[in-house]
VOTITI-905972 format. One record per residue (C-alpha): x, y, z; residue number from 1; residue in one letter. Coordinates in steps of 0.02 Angstrom, whole numbers, always signed. Layout:
BEGIN
<gukol><c1>X</c1><c2>Y</c2><c3>Z</c3><kolse>NUM</kolse><drenpa>A</drenpa></gukol>
...
//
This chain:
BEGIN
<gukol><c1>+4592</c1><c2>+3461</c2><c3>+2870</c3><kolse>1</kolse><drenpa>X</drenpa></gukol>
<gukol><c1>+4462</c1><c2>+3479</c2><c3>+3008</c3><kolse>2</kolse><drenpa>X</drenpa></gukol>
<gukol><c1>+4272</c1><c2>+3464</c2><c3>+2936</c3><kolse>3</kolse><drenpa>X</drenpa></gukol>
<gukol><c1>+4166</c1><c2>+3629</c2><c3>+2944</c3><kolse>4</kolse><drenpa>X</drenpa></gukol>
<gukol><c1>+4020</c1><c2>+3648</c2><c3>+3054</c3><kolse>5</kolse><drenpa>X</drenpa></gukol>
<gukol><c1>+3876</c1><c2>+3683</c2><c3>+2977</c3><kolse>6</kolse><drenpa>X</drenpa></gukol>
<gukol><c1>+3874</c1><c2>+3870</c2><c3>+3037</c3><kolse>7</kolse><drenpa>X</drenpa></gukol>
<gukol><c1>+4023</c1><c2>+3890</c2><c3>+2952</c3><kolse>8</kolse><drenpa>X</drenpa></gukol>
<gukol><c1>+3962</c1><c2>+3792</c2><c3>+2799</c3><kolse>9</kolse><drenpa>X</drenpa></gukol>
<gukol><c1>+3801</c1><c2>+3888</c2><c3>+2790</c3><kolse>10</kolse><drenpa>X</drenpa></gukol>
<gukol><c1>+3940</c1><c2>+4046</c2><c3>+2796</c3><kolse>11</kolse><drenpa>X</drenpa></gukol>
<gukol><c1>+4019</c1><c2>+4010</c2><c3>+2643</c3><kolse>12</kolse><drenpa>X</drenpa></gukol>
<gukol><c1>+3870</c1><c2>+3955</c2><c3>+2536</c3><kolse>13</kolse><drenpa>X</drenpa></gukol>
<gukol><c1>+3814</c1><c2>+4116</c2><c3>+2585</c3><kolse>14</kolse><drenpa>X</drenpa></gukol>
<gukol><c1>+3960</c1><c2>+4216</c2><c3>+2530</c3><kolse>15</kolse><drenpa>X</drenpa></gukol>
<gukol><c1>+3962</c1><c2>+4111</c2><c3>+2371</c3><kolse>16</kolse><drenpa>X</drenpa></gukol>
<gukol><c1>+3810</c1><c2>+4156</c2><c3>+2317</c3><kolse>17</kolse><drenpa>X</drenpa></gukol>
<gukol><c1>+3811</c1><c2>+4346</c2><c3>+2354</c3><kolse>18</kolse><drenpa>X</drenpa></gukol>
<gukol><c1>+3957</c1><c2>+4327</c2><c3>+2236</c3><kolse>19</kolse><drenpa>X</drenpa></gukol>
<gukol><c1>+3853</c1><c2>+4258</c2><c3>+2104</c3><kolse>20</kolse><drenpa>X</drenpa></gukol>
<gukol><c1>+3751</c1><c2>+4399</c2><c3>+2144</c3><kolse>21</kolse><drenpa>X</drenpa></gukol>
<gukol><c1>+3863</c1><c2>+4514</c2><c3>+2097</c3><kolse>22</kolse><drenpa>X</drenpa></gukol>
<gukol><c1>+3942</c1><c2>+4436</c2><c3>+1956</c3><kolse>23</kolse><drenpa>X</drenpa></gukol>
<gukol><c1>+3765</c1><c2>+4454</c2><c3>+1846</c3><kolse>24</kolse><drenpa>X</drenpa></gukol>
<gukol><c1>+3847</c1><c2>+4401</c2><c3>+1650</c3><kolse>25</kolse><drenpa>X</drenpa></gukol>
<gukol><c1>+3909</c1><c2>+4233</c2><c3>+1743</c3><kolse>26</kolse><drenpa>X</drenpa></gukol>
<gukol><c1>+4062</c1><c2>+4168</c2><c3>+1802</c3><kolse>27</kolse><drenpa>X</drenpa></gukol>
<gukol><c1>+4198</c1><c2>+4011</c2><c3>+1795</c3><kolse>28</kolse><drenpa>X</drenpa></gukol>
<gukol><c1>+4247</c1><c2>+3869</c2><c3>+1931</c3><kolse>29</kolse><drenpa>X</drenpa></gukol>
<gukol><c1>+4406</c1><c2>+3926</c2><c3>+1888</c3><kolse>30</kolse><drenpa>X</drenpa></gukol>
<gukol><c1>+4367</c1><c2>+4114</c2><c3>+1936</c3><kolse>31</kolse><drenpa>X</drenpa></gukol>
<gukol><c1>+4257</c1><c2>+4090</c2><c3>+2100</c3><kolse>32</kolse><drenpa>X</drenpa></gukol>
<gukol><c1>+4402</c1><c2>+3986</c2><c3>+2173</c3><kolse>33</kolse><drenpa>X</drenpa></gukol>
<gukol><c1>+4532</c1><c2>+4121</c2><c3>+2121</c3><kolse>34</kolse><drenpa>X</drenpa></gukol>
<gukol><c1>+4435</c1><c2>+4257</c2><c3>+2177</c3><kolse>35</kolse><drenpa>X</drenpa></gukol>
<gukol><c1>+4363</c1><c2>+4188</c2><c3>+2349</c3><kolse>36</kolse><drenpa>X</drenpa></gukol>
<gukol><c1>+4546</c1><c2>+4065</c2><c3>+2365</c3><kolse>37</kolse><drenpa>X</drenpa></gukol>
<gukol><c1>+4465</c1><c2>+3905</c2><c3>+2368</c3><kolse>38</kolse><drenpa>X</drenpa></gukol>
<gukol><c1>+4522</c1><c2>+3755</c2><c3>+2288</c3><kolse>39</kolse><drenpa>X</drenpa></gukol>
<gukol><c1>+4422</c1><c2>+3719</c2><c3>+2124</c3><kolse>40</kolse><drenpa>X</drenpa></gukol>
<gukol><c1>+4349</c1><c2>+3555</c2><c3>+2200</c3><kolse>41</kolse><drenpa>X</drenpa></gukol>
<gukol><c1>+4280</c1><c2>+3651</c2><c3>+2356</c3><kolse>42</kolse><drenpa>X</drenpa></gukol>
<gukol><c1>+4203</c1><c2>+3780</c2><c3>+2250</c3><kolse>43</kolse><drenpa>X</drenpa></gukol>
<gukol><c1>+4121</c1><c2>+3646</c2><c3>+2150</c3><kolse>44</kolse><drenpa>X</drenpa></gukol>
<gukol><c1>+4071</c1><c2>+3556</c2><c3>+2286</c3><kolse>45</kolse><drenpa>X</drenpa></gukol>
<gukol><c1>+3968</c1><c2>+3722</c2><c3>+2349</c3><kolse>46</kolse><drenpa>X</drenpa></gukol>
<gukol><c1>+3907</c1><c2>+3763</c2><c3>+2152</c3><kolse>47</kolse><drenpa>X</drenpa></gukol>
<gukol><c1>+3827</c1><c2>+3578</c2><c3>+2182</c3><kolse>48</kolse><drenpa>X</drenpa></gukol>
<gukol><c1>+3730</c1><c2>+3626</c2><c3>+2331</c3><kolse>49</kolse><drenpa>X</drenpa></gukol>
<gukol><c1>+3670</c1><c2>+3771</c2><c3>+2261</c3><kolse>50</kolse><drenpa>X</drenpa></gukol>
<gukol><c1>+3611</c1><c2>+3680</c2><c3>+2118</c3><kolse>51</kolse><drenpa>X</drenpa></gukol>
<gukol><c1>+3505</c1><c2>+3543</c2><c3>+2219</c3><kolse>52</kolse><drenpa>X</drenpa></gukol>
<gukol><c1>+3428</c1><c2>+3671</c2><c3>+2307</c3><kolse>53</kolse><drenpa>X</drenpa></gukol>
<gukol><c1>+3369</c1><c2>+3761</c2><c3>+2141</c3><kolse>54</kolse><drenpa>X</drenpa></gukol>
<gukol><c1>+3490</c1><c2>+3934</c2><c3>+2194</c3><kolse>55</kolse><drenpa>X</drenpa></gukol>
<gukol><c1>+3629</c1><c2>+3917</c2><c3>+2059</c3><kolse>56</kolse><drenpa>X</drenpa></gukol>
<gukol><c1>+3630</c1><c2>+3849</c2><c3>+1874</c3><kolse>57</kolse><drenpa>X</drenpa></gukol>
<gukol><c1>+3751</c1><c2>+3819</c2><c3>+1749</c3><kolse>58</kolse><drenpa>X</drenpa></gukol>
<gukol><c1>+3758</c1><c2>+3863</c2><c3>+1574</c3><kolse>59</kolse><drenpa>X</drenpa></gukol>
<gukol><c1>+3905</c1><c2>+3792</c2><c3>+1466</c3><kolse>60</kolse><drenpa>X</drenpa></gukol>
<gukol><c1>+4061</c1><c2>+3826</c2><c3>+1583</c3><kolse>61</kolse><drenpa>X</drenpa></gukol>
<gukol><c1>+3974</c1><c2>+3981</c2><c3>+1670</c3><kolse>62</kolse><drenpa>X</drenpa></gukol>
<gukol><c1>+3861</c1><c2>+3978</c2><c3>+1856</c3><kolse>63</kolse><drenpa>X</drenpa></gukol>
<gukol><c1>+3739</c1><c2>+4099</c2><c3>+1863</c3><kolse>64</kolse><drenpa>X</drenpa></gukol>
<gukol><c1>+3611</c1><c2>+4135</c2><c3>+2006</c3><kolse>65</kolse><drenpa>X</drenpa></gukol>
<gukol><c1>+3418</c1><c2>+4200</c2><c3>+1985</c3><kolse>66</kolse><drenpa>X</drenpa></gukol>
//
């Protein structure tokens, strides 16, 4: 599978986040990749970036976003 460019990249981070945003009491892995069809790695791949740049945490098995 072709590599994203960082447009694209930037895209998704993005539309991962607004769904944290929306999804206030938390949310799963297992439910961000069902709900955006990602594979569970991808979407923790993303989680990760959000987390080093301070945008996403974790709590038990749940992400949340400030």
């Amino acid at each position: 599978m072709a590599r994203l460019s960082d447009g694209e990249h930037e895209e998704r981070q993005n539309l991962l986040l607004r769904l944290l945003r929306r999804l206030r009491g938390g949310v799963r892995e297992s439910e961000i990749a069902e709900e955006l069809g990602w594979q569970r790695r991808t979407v923790n791949n993303y989680l990760n970036d959000l987390k080093e740049e301070k945008k996403a945490y974790r709590e038990g098995r749940s992400w949340f976003t400030d």
